[in-house]
C-alpha positions in Angstrom: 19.8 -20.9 13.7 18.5 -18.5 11.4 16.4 -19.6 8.3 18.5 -20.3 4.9 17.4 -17.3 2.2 15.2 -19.5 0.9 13.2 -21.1 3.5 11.4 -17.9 4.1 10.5 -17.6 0.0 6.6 -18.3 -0.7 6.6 -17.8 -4.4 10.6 -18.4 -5.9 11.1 -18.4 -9.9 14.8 -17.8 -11.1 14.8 -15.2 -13.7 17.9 -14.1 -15.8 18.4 -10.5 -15.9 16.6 -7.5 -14.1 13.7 -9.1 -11.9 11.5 -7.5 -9.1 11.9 -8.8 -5.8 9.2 -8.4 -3.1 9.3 -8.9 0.7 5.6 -9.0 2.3 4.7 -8.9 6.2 1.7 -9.1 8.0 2.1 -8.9 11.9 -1.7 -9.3 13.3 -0.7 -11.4 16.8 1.8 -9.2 19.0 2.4 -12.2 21.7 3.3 -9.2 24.7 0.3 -7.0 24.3 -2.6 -8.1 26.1 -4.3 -11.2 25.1 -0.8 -12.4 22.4 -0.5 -15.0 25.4 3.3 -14.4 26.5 4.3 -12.1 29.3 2.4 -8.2 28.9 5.1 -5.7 28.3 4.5 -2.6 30.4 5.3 -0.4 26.9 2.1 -1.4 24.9 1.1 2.2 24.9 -2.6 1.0 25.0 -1.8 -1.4 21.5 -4.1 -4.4 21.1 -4.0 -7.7 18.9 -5.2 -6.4 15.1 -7.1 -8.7 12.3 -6.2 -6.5 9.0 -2.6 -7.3 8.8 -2.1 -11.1 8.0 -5.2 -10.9 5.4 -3.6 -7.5 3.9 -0.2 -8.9 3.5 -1.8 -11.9 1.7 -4.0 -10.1 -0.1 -0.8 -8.2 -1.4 1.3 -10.9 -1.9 -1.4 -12.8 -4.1 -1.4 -9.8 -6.2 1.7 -9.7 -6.8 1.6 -13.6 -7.8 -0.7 -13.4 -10.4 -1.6 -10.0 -11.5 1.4 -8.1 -11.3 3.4 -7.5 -14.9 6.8 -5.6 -15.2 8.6 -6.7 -18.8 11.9 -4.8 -17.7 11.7 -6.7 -14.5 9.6 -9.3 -14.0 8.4 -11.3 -10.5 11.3 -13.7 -9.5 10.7 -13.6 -5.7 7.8 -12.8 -2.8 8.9 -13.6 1.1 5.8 -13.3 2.9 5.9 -13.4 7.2 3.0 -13.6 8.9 2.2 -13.2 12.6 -1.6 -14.6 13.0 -3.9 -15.0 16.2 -4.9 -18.4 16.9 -2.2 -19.9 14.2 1.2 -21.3 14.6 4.2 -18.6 13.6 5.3 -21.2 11.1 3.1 -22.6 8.7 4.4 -24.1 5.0 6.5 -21.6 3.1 5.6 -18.9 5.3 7.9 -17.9 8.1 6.6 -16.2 11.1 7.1 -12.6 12.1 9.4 -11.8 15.5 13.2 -10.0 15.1 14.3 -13.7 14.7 12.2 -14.4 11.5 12.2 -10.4 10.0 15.6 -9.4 10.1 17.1 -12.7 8.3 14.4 -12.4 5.9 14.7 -8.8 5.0 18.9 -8.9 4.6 18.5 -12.0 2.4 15.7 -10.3 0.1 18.7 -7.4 -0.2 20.9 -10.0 -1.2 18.4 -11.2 -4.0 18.7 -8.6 -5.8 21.7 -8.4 -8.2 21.5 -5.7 -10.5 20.9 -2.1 -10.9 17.6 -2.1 -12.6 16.1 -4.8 -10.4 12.9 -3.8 -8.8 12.9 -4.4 -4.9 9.1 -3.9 -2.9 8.7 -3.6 0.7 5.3 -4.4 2.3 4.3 -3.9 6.1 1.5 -3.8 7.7 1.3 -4.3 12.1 1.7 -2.0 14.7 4.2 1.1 14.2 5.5 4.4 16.5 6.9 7.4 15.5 8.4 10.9 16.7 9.0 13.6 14.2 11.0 11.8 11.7 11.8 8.8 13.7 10.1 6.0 13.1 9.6 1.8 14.0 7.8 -0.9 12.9 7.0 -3.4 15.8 7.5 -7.0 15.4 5.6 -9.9 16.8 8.0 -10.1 20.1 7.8 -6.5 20.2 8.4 -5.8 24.2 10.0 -9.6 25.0 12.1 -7.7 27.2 11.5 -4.2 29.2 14.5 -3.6 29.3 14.9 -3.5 25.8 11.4 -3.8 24.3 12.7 -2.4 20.5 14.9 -5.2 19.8 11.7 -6.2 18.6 11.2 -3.6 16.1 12.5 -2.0 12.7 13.9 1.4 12.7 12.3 2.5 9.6 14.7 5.4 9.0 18.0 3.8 9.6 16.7 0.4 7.4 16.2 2.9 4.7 19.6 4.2 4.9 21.4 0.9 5.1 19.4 -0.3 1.7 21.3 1.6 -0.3 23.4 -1.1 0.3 21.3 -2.8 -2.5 21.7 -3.6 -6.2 18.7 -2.5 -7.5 18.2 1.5 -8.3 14.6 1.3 -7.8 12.7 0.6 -4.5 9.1 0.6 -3.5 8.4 0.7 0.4 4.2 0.1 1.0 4.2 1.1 4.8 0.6 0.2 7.0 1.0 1.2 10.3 0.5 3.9 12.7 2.7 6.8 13.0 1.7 8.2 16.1 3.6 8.9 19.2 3.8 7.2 22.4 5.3 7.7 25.8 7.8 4.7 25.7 8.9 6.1 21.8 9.2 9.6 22.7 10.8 8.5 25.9 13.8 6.5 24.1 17.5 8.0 23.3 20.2 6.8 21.9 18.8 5.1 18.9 16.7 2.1 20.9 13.7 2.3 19.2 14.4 -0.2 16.9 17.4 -2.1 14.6 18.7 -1.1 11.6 18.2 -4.4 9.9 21.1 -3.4 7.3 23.9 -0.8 8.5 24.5 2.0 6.4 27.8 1.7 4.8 30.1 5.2 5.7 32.5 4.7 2.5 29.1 4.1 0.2 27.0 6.9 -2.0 24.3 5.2 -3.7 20.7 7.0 -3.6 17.8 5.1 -4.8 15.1 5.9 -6.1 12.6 4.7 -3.3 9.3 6.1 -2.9 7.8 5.5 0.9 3.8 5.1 0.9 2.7 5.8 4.4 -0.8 4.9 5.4 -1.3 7.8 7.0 0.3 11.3 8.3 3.3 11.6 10.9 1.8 12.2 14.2 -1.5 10.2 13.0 -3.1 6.8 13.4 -4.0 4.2 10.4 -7.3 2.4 10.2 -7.5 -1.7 10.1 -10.7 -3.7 10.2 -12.0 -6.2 12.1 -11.8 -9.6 9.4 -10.7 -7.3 6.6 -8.0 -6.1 4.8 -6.6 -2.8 5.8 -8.3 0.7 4.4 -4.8 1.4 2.9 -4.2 -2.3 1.5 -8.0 -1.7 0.3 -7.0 1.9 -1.5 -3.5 0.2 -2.5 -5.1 -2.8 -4.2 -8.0 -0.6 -6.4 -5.1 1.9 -7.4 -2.7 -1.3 -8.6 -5.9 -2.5 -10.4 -7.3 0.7 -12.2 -7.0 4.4 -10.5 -3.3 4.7 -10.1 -2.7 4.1 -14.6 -1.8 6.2 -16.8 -0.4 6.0 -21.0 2.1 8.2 -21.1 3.9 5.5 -22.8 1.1 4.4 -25.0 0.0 1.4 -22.9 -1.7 1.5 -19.7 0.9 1.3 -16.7 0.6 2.0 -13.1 3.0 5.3 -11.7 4.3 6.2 -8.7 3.2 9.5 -8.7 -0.6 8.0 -9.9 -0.8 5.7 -7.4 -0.4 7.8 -4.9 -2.9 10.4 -6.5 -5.4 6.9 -6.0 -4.7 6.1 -2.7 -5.4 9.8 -1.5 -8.8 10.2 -3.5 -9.6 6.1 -2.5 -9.4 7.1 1.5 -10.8 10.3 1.8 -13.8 8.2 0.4 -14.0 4.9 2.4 -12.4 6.4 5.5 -15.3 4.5 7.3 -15.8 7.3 9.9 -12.2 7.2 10.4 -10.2 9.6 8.1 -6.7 8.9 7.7 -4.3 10.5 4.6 -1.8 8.8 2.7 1.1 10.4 2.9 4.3 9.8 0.6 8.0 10.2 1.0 10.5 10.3 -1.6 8.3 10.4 -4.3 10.1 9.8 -7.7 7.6 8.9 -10.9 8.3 5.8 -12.7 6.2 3.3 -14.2 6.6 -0.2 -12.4 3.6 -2.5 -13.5 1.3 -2.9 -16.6 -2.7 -2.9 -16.7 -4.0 -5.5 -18.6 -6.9 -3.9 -20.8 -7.9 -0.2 -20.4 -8.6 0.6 -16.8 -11.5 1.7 -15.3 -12.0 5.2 -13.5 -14.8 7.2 -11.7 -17.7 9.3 -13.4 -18.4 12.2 -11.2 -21.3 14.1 -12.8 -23.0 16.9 -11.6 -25.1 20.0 -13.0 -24.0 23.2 -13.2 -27.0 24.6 -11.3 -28.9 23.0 -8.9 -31.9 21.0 -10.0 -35.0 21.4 -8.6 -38.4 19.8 -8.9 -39.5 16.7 -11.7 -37.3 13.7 -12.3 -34.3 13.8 -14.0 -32.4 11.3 -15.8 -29.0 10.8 -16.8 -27.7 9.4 -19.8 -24.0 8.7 -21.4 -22.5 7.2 -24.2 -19.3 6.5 -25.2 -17.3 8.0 -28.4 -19.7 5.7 -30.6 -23.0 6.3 -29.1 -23.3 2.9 -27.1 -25.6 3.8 -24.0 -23.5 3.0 -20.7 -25.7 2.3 -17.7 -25.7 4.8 -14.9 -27.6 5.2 -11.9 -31.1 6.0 -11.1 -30.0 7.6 -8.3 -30.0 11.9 -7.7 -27.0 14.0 -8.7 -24.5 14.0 -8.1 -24.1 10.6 -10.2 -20.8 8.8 -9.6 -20.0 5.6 -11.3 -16.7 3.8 -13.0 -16.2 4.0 -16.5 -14.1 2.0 -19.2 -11.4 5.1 -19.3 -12.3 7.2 -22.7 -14.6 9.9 -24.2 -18.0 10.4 -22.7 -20.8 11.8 -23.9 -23.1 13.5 -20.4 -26.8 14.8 -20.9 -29.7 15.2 -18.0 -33.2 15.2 -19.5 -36.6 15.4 -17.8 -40.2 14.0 -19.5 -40.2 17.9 -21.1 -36.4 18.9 -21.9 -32.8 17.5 -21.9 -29.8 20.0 -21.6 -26.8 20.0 -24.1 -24.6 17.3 -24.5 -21.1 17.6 -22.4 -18.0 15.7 -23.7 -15.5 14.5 -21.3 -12.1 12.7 -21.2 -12.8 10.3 -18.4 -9.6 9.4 -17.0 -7.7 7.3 -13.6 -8.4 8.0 -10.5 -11.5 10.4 -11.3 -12.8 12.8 -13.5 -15.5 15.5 -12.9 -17.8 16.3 -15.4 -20.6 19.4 -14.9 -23.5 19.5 -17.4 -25.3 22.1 -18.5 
């Protein structure tokens, strides 16, 4: 028997009017890839057990508990499903991750929402396949049976379709997996590479608004590590915190359109060795969560020339001439800042250039002195 809408909830509080809805999985064990401890499907493409997805969905969905802030819709709901090595599927409030948990979960998160200016957010992070524009997300009994091994999987594309089923006008999907092709993918037809989750309704036209943040590049692979949180969920959670705001409206808010600026500018960074690009479908700009305080953003300063010989120090202040420490370190000199006006100077023991005023702004800013 599939799980009552509310058995699956891990944070639940009933809001009148426009709320933001959230759906979170992590999907870490994959029990029919080698070592997941049930029988070894002959499609795992080479796929292993991963460590990053049950810490970055939790990592996400305790974000979204007590930091995130959305006055026009604020938090009523956050599903979360994990699939974890060495844990039972079902632990308290959390509902584990094969087609039998997902699927239920995900149509009864649609169902929450009941109103146009709801705020609906997807999360996924786990193993994923894809094919020009095709694209799955493997659940935890991906491969259960060979002779159908995508009944454990999402078909990202046709999911998408069938949510427009949904109340609410705006939708955020935050999508962690690979998008790289595979035999067993590439070798499907006739729409077996995963379920739809929600059918698409023929006598319905209702386009969201529903920006898509891939982890990486179709064709390309995304980056987990060992204990960690993802390098997307890692990019996602600084550009939710600080790089992805901006006051167009006066206050401090985090876009669509500057979050994905952060994630880009965050991973070509802390790619590790391993570069992998965001990539983003749909984009539409709207504002969906508020920053407490002003955020902070990174100080890029270099000199205009190259500097050669002696020791050379930088210094900034702010718009009131309070010092701000910087590092001792060579130029270029990168370090966050309160966002606001700056005031850059390099001196040595026998000269200091002129002063250069900057606008230091999310995600980065770079500043050239004289």
């Amino acid at each position: 028997m599939p799980p009552r809408a509310s058995e699956e909830l891990f944070h639940s509080v009933a809001r009148r009017g426009p709320s933001t809805h959230a759906i979170v999985i992590g999907i870490g064990k994959y029990f029919h890839l080698p070592g997941g401890g049930g029988p070894k499907t002959r499609y795992d493409d080479g796929m292993e057990q991963l460590s990053s997805p049950p810490r970055s969905a939790r990592t996400f969905a305790d974000w979204l508990i007590r930091h995130y802030d959305n006055p026009k819709a604020p938090l009523s709901t956050v599903a979360l499903l994990v699939s974890k090595a060495g844990a039972a599927s079902n632990a308290a409030r959390i509902q584990g991750a094969t087609a039998a948990d997902v699927v239920p979960a995900i149509r009864a998160w649609k169902d929450r929402s009941d109103h146009e200016d709801d705020v609906m957010m997807f999360f996924f992070c786990g193993h994923g396949m894809a094919q020009g524009t095709d694209s799955s997300l493997l659940l935890a009994d991906y491969g259960a049976d060979d002779n159908s091994p995508y009944d454990g999987a999402i078909d990202l594309g046709r999911f998408l379709v069938g949510m427009e089923r949904a109340a609410a006008t705006h939708q955020i999907y935050f999508i962690d997996a690979c998008r790289a092709s595979s035999d067993s993918f590439a070798g499907a037809r006739g729409g077996s590479t995963g379920v739809s989750v929600i059918m698409a309704d023929p006598l319905l036209s209702n386009p969201k608004i529903n920006p898509v943040f891939f982890s990486t590049l179709a064709g390309a692979q995304a980056y987990g590590r060992k204990g960690k949180v993802s390098v997307f969920t890692e990019a996602l959670m600084k550009g939710l915190k600080d790089w992805g705001a901006n006051d167009f409206n006066g206050g401090w808010e985090i876009w669509t359109d500057g979050l994905s600026h952060a994630l880009k500018f965050h991973m070509d960074r802390a790619g590790f060795g391993k570069k992998s690009v965001p990539n983003i479908g749909n984009m539409s700009s709207f504002a969906f969560h508020n920053v407490t305080g002003i955020p902070k953003a990174l100080a890029i300063v270099e000199p205009r020339q190259p500097l050669f010989g002696g020791t050379f120090v930088l210094s900034c202040r702010d718009a009131a001439d309070v010092p701000q420490r910087v590092p001792g370190t060579a130029a270029p000199w990168e370090f966050e800042l309160t966002a606001g006006r700056y005031k850059f100077q390099v001196g040595t023991p026998q000269a200091t250039s002129p002063v250069k005023e900057r606008e230091i702004r999310p995600p980065y800013r770079r500043v050239q002195v004289p």
